[in-house]
C-alpha positions, 0 to 999 in steps of 0.5 A, spaced: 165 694 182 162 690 187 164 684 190 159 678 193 161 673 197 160 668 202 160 670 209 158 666 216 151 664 213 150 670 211 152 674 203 157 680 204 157 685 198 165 689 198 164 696 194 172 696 190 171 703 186 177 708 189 173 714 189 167 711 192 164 715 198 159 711 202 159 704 205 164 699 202 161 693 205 154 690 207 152 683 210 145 680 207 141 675 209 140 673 202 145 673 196 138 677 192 138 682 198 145 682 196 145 684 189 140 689 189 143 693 195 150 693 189 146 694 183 143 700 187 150 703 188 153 701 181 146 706 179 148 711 184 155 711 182 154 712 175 151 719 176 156 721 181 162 719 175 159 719 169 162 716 163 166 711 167 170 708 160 168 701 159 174 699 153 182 701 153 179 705 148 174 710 151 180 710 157 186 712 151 180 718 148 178 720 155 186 721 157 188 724 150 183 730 151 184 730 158 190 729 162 194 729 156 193 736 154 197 738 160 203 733 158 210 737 156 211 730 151 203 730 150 205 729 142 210 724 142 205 720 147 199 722 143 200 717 136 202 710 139 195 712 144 191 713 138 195 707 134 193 703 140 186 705 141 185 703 133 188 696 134 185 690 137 187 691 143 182 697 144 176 694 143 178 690 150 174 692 157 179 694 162 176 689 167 178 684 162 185 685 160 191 681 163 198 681 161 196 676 156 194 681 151 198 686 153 204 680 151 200 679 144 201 687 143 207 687 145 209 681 140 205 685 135 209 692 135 216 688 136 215 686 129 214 693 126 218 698 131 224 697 136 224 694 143 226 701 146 221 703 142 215 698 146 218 699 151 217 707 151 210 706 149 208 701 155 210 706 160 204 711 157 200 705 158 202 703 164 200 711 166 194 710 163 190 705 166 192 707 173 189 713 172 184 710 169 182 706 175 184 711 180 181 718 177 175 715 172 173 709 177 174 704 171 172 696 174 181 694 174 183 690 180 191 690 178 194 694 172 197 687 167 201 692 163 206 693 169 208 686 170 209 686 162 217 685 160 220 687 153 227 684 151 232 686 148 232 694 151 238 697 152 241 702 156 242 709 153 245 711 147 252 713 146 253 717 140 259 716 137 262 724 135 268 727 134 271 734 133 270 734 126 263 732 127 262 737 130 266 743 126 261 740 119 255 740 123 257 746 126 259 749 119 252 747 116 248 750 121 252 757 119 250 756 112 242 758 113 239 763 113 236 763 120 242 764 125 237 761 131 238 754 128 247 755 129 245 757 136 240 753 138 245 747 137 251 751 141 247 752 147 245 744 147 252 742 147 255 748 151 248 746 157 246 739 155 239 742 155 233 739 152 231 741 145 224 744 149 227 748 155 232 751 149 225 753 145 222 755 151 227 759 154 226 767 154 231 772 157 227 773 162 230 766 166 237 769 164 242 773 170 248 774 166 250 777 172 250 771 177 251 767 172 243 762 173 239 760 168 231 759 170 227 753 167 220 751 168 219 745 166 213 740 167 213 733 170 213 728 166 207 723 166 209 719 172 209 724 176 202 728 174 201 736 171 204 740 176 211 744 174 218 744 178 224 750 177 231 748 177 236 754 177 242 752 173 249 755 173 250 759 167 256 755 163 262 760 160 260 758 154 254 760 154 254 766 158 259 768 152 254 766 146 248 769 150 253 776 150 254 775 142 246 776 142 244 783 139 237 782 142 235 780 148 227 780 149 223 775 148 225 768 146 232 767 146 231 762 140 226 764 136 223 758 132 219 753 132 219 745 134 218 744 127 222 749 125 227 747 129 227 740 128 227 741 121 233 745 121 238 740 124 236 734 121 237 737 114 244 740 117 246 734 119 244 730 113 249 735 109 254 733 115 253 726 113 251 724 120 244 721 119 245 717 125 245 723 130 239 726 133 239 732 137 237 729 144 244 726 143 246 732 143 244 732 151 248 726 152 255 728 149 254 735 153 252 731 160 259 727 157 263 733 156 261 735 164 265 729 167 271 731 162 272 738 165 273 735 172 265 736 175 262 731 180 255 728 179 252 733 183 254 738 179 252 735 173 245 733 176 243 741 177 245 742 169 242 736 167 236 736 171 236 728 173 234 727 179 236 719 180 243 719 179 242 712 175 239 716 170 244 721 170 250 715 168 246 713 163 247 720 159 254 720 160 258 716 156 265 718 159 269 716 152 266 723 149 269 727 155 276 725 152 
């Protein structure tokens, strides 16, 4: 947290912790004077911000019982933290990481998971010790997993699916009992809708009239907790779908992430397409958009992308023919 050196032929202390209120520098005469005046500050300090996390593990419990909870991916980021937080990589004091270690744990997962999939969890991390450094006070003078590459990541899938694809998975969808499940697929290709804002949609965020949509969703990680509104234009097909639904309060789709993650899966096995995922679903109705003659602006207020380069990677333009 303090920094003392050599100044004129005196000893100047620098105090670096970001949330610190008081003063950040001070000049002794003697290097003694100097250390006793930051030991007092460190003291101070710690009772203004109690529980300062020492090892990247105490950060990653800290992040997962606080600001994680507000995250609208909070479960799919929860299990790499923990994985990480139980290796050997958690046992390091946050002053002491580099990108060395995190080149070893890179190294370590490429060998049991895939590079898009390090990739991905280097970004939670990235997020991570920037908050702890600047929201918990933690001793980190530059974030080493920002600097870190991952060879061998690609850009975004493009899945391949035809016209018969999409008949046999339609028609095992139409086969269970639970109608939800035909339309919680329809409604992604027809809006290229996130499986989430889809399970969070309730007939209040429609006006079938002028033809809207009104999702709230939260920002992701990067951005911080708070939650933005987007208003999207309703596609015609599905206005006509919504129309078909006898019961319009509440939830739209009524079924559980589980439920719903359950049922597509086991569709589209029958379907033999193993290798699809419901998020492609997005990427092919993104797709579908360039074919019917939409600009990229058009296509950003469905999607909801803000940065035009992450809306062509979720457009693959062989899928719209």
């Amino acid at each position: 947290m303090a920094t003392i050196r050599r100044s004129g032929s005196g000893w100047q202390v620098l105090i670096r912790r970001k949330n610190y209120v008081g003063p950040r520098s001070r000049t002794f005469l003697s290097k003694d004077l100097a250390q006793s005046w930051a030991n007092a500050v460190e003291e101070r300090t710690k009772k203004v911000f109690p529980n300062i996390p020492f090892t990247l593990r105490e950060a990653i419990n800290d992040y997962i019982n606080g600001p994680l909870l507000l995250h609208r991916s909070a479960e799919n980021e929860k299990y790499p933290l923990r994985v990480t937080a139980e290796s050997w990589l958690g046992d390091i004091p946050l002053s002491d990481l580099r990108i060395k270690h995190f080149a070893v744990w890179r190294d370590e997962r490429l060998l049991k998971v895939k590079p898009n999939t390090v990739m991905r969890e280097l970004r939670i991390l990235r997020v991570l010790i920037d908050w702890a450094r600047d929201e918990r006070g933690a001793e980190i003078k530059d974030n080493p997993a920002r600097h870190l590459r991952v060879r061998g990541t690609g850009d975004a899938r493009a899945p391949f699916f035809t016209d018969q694809d999409e008949k046999r998975l339609l028609h095992e969808l139409s086969q269970m009992s639970n109608k939800n499940h035909l339309r919680l697929t329809k409604l992604a290709l027809f809006t290229g809708f996130r499986r989430s804002e889809l399970l969070s949609l309730n007939w209040r965020n429609i006006d079938l009239h002028k033809e809207k949509i009104y999702i709230q969703r939260k920002e992701c990680a990067a951005r911080g907790s708070s939650s933005s509104m987007r208003i999207v234009p309703l596609p015609h097909k599905a206005k006509d779908l919504l129309r078909s639904f006898k019961n319009k309060e509440g939830k739209i789709i009524n079924l559980t992430k589980g439920s719903a993650r359950n049922g597509f899966d086991k569709a589209k096995k029958k379907a033999d397409l193993n290798n699809l995922r419901f998020h492609d679903l997005r990427h092919i109705a993104i797709s579908r958009m360039w074919g019917y003659g939409m600009n990229a602006l058009e296509i950003s207020a469905c999607s909801g992308h803000r940065d035009i380069k992450m809306l062509m990677r979720y457009s693959h333009y062989f899928l719209s023919t």
